[in-house]
C-alpha positions as CSV (number, residue, x, y, z in Angstrom):
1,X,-6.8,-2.0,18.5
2,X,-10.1,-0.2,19.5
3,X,-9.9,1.5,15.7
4,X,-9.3,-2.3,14.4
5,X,-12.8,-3.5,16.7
6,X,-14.5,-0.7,15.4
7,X,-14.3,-1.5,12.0
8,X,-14.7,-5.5,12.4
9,X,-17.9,-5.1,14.2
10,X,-19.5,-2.5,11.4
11,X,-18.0,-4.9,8.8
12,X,-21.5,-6.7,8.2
13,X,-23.4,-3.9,9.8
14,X,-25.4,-1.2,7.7
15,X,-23.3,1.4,5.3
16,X,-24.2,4.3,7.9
17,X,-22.5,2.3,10.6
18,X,-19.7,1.1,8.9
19,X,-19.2,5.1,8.2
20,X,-19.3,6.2,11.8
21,X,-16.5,3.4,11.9
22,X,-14.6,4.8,9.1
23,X,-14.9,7.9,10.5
24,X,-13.9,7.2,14.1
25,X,-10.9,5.3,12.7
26,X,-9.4,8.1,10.3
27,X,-10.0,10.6,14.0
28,X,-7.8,8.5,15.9
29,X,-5.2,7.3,13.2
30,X,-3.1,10.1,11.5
31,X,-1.1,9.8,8.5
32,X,2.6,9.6,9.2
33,X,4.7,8.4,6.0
34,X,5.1,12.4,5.5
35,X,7.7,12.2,7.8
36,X,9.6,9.8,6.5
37,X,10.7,12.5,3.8
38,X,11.0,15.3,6.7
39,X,13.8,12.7,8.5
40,X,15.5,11.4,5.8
41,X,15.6,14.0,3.0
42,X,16.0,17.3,5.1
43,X,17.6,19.4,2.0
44,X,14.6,21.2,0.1
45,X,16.6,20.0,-3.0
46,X,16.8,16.7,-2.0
47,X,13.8,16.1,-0.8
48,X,11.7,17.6,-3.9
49,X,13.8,15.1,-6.4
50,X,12.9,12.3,-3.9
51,X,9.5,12.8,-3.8
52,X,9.3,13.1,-7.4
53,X,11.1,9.9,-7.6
54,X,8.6,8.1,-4.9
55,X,5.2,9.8,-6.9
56,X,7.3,8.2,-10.2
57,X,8.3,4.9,-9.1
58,X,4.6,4.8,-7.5
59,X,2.8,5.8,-10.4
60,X,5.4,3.3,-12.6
61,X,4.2,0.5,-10.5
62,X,1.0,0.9,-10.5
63,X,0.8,0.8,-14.2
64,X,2.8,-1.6,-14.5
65,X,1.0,-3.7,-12.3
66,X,-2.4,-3.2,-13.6
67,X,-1.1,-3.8,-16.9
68,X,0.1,-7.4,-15.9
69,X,-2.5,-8.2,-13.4
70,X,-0.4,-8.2,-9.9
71,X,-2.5,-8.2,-6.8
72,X,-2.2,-8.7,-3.4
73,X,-0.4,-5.4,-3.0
74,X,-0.1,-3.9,0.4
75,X,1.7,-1.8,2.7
76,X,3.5,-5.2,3.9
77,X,4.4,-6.1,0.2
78,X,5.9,-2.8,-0.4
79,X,9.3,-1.7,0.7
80,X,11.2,2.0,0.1
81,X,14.7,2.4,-0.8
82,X,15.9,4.8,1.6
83,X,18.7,5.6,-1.1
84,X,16.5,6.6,-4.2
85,X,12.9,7.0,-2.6
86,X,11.6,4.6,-5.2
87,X,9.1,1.4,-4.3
88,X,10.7,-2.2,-3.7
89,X,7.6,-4.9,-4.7
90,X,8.2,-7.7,-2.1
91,X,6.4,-11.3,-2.3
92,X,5.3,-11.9,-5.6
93,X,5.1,-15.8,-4.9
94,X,1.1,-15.5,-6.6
95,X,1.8,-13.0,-9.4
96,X,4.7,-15.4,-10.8
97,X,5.3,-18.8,-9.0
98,X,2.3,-19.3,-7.2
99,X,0.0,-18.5,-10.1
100,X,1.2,-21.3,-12.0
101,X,-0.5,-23.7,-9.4
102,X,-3.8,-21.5,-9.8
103,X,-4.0,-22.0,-13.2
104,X,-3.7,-25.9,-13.3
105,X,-5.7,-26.7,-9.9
106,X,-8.7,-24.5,-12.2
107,X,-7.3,-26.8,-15.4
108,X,-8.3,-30.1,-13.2
């Protein structure tokens, strides 16, 4: 919470303050998903091929996605299949139902 009042209260502030914010958030929030490897995939064997498959599946997606315009992609949107390592996409009401209504509200 202090990182997340940090950050809101540079967010119309100058760019050197809103770096100090950066900054101060990234030295009290440490990256974590690298675990998520260690725990599940603890077999050097097994865990290179899943994290090939992750970097794959990620790389797929994001293709993919940029190809076909899908935004709104976040770390809530995005699930991992504990089986393969690969990305699930979650909640594409606006890329595919959603958009629909978009397009004619703009059409009125």
């Amino acid at each position: 919470m202090d990182c997340r009042r940090h950050i809101h209260k540079a967010t119309n502030s100058g760019k050197d303050e809103r770096k100090r914010a950066f900054i101060h958030a990234c030295s009290r929030l440490k990256p974590v998903f690298r675990y998520f490897f260690y725990e599940y995939y603890n077999k050097p064997n097994i865990w290179h091929s899943k994290k090939q498959a992750y970097a794959k599946s990620v790389a797929t997606s994001s293709i993919v996605g940029y190809i076909v315009g899908l935004g709104d992609r976040h770390v809530q949107n995005i699930l991992i299949d504990t089986q393969s390592a690969e990305v699930i996409h979650i909640d594409l009401g606006v890329a595919f139902d959603q958009g629909k209504m978009f397009v004619e509200f703009l059409e009125i």
